[in-house]
C-alpha positions, 0 to 999 in steps of 0.5 A: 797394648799399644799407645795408651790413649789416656788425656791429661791428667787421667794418663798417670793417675790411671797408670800409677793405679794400674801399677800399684802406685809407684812406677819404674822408669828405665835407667841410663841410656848411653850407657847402656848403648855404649856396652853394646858396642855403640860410640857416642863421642859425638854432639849428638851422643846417644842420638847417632845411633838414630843414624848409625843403626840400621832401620827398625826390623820388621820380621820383628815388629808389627809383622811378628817372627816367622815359624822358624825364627820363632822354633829357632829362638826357643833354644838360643834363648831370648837374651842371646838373641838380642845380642846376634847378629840376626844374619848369622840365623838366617836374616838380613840385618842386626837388631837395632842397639838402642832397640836392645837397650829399651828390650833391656830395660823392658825385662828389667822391670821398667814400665817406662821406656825413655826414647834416644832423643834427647840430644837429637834436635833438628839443628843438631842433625842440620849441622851434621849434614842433614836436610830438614826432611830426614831430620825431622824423620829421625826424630820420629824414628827415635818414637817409632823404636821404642814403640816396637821394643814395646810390641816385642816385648808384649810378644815375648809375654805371650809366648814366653813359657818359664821352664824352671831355670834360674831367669832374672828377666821380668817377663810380665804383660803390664802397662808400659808409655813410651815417653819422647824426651826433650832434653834442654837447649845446653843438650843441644850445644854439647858443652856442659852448658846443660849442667850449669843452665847459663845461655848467656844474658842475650837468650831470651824466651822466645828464642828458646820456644823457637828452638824447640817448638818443631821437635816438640811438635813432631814428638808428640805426633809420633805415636809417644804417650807422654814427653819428658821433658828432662834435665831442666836446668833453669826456670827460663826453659821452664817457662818456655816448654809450659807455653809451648805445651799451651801455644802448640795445643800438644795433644799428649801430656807431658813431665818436667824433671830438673837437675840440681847439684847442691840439693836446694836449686836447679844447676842455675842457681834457681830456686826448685821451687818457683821452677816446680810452680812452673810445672804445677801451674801448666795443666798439661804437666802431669808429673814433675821431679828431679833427674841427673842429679847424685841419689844423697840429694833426692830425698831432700828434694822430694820433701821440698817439691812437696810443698808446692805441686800436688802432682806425682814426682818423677825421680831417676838419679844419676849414679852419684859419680862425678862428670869430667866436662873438659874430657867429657867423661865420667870419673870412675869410682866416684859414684854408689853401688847399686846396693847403696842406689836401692837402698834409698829407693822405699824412703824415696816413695815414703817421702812422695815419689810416684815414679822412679828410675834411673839416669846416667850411669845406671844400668838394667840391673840397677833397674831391675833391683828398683823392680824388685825393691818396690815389687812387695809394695806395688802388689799390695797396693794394686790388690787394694784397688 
């Protein structure tokens, strides 16, 4: 299954019925990036792997394997695989980190994988060095790897044959959308700025829709099957994704997810619920929700967004630790488990929520403990319908 050719809003109504209701989204992307060796202190963050990793591979891709790569991956097994260096049996480059991550992700029960692009901007990669050209190609580049993580992985269900071991992967063909993120103008300026939603009084709607207007429009054309637009930390940015979506005619659909920090407003100050109206009243919002924000407050926003959209609600909540914005880390030992993450997960959907995930500081596992927290649930809906 490829890009899934679904229009507003037949696109997640269609896809939560095939998923029996509730959907999972990935989990943490930098982190997971960053076990596998990668180093995001940069203002880019996870974006410098779109520079630092090597191209996509295509013995992999669109191409399938070889015979012998093929003969020789049923012995390795498909997650040591993952983690080789590919030269060491016979080819030429590594597999790309964040193309692992989404595999990761992918065997972990998600059936939405969120693109590296979130911090990538074409002014980000401008003040890097980068000319417009080869920007705007890396951005693409960001779509195109989770577009072949997903065609890798549908191989992988055709040719997986379970031998009986102990295996936590979920090998399962099943409908998966690639959504391009967009994270927010504070994203973009690396300083903390998008966990407080203040740009200062001189920033004005048309100066946010001019900063973001070019990458919305490249990660649409893409190949993507939905944009998130993610973090949203104040109602101006709000307003100006919905305009854009309208002005540009954006052609696939898109969510909005806000983040909040004392439960009742987006991290402005803001009130949720007029930032929520915005996302309601935009037709080509298919979903709106909460994410980055510590898992205690989910519940409660779930039952307040409630009051005032009719459109499913997307959640993926931090891990609940604390961010050391001066040293730009997360405080350990500050967060919950992943026992205590899933254990909020069916009350989460009971209340309203359609899709849920996980943001900063989860990991595959967490996702694959959601996976199997909703698995029971999901069958007996999807065998209703």
């Amino acid at each position: 299954m490829g890009h899934v050719d679904l229009q507003p809003p037949s696109l997640m109504s269609d896809f939560l019925l095939k998923t029996g209701g509730v959907a999972v989204l990935d989990g943490g992307l930098a982190t997971e990036l960053e076990r596998h060796g990668a180093d995001l202190n940069d203002p880019l963050w996870s974006a410098k792997c779109l520079v630092s990793s090597p191209h996509l591979i295509r013995a992999f891709g669109m191409g399938g394997w070889s015979t012998d790569v093929g003969y020789k991956l049923q012995f390795i097994g498909w997650a040591n695989w993952q983690r080789m260096s590919i030269k060491a049996i016979g080819q030429e480059e590594m597999f790309p980190s964040h193309s692992l991550v989404h595999l990761d992700y992918l065997e972990a029960g998600a059936d939405i994988i969120i693109t590296a692009s979130y911090q990538a901007t074409i002014q980000g990669f401008e003040a890097k060095g980068y000319p417009r050209e080869e920007s705007e190609a890396l951005l693409r580049k960001s779509v195109e790897i989770a577009c072949e993580a997903r065609k890798i992985y549908y191989d992988r269900c055709v040719e997986f044959v379970c031998d009986g071991s102990e295996d936590e992967r979920i090998v399962k063909h099943r409908p998966i959308l690639v959504a391009a993120s967009v994270g927010s103008y504070g994203a973009y300026l690396a300083d903390g700025s998008e966990y407080s939603g203040i740009y200062g009084d001189e920033m004005t709607l048309e100066t946010l829709k001019d900063f973001h207007r070019r990458r919305v429009q490249i990660l649409a054309d893409s190949g993507a099957d939905i944009i998130a637009f993610e973090t949203v930390p104040n109602k101006l940015e709000a307003q100006a994704y919905a305009e854009l979506l309208d002005e540009e005619n954006i052609q696939i659909p898109a969510w909005f997810s806000f983040n909040s920090k004392d439960g009742v407003h987006v991290v402005s100050g803001d009130s949720l619920l007029e930032c929520v109206s915005i996302a309601e009243s935009c037709k080509k919002v298919v979903s709106v929700g909460i994410n980055c924000t510590p898992p205690r407050f989910i519940h409660g926003l779930i039952v307040s967004m409630k009051k005032v959209t009719t459109k499913p609600i997307v959640v993926y909540p931090n891990s609940g630790e604390s961010y050391d914005p001066d040293r730009k880390e997360w405080v350990q030992k500050t967060g919950v488990s992943d026992e205590d993450f899933v254990s909020y997960v069916n009350k989460w959907c009971e209340v309203g929520a359609s899709l849920v995930g996980g943001c900063c500081r989860t990991t595959p596992n967490t996702i694959r403990a959601i996976y199997r927290t909703l698995s029971d649930n999901r069958s007996a809906t999807a065998s209703l319908s």
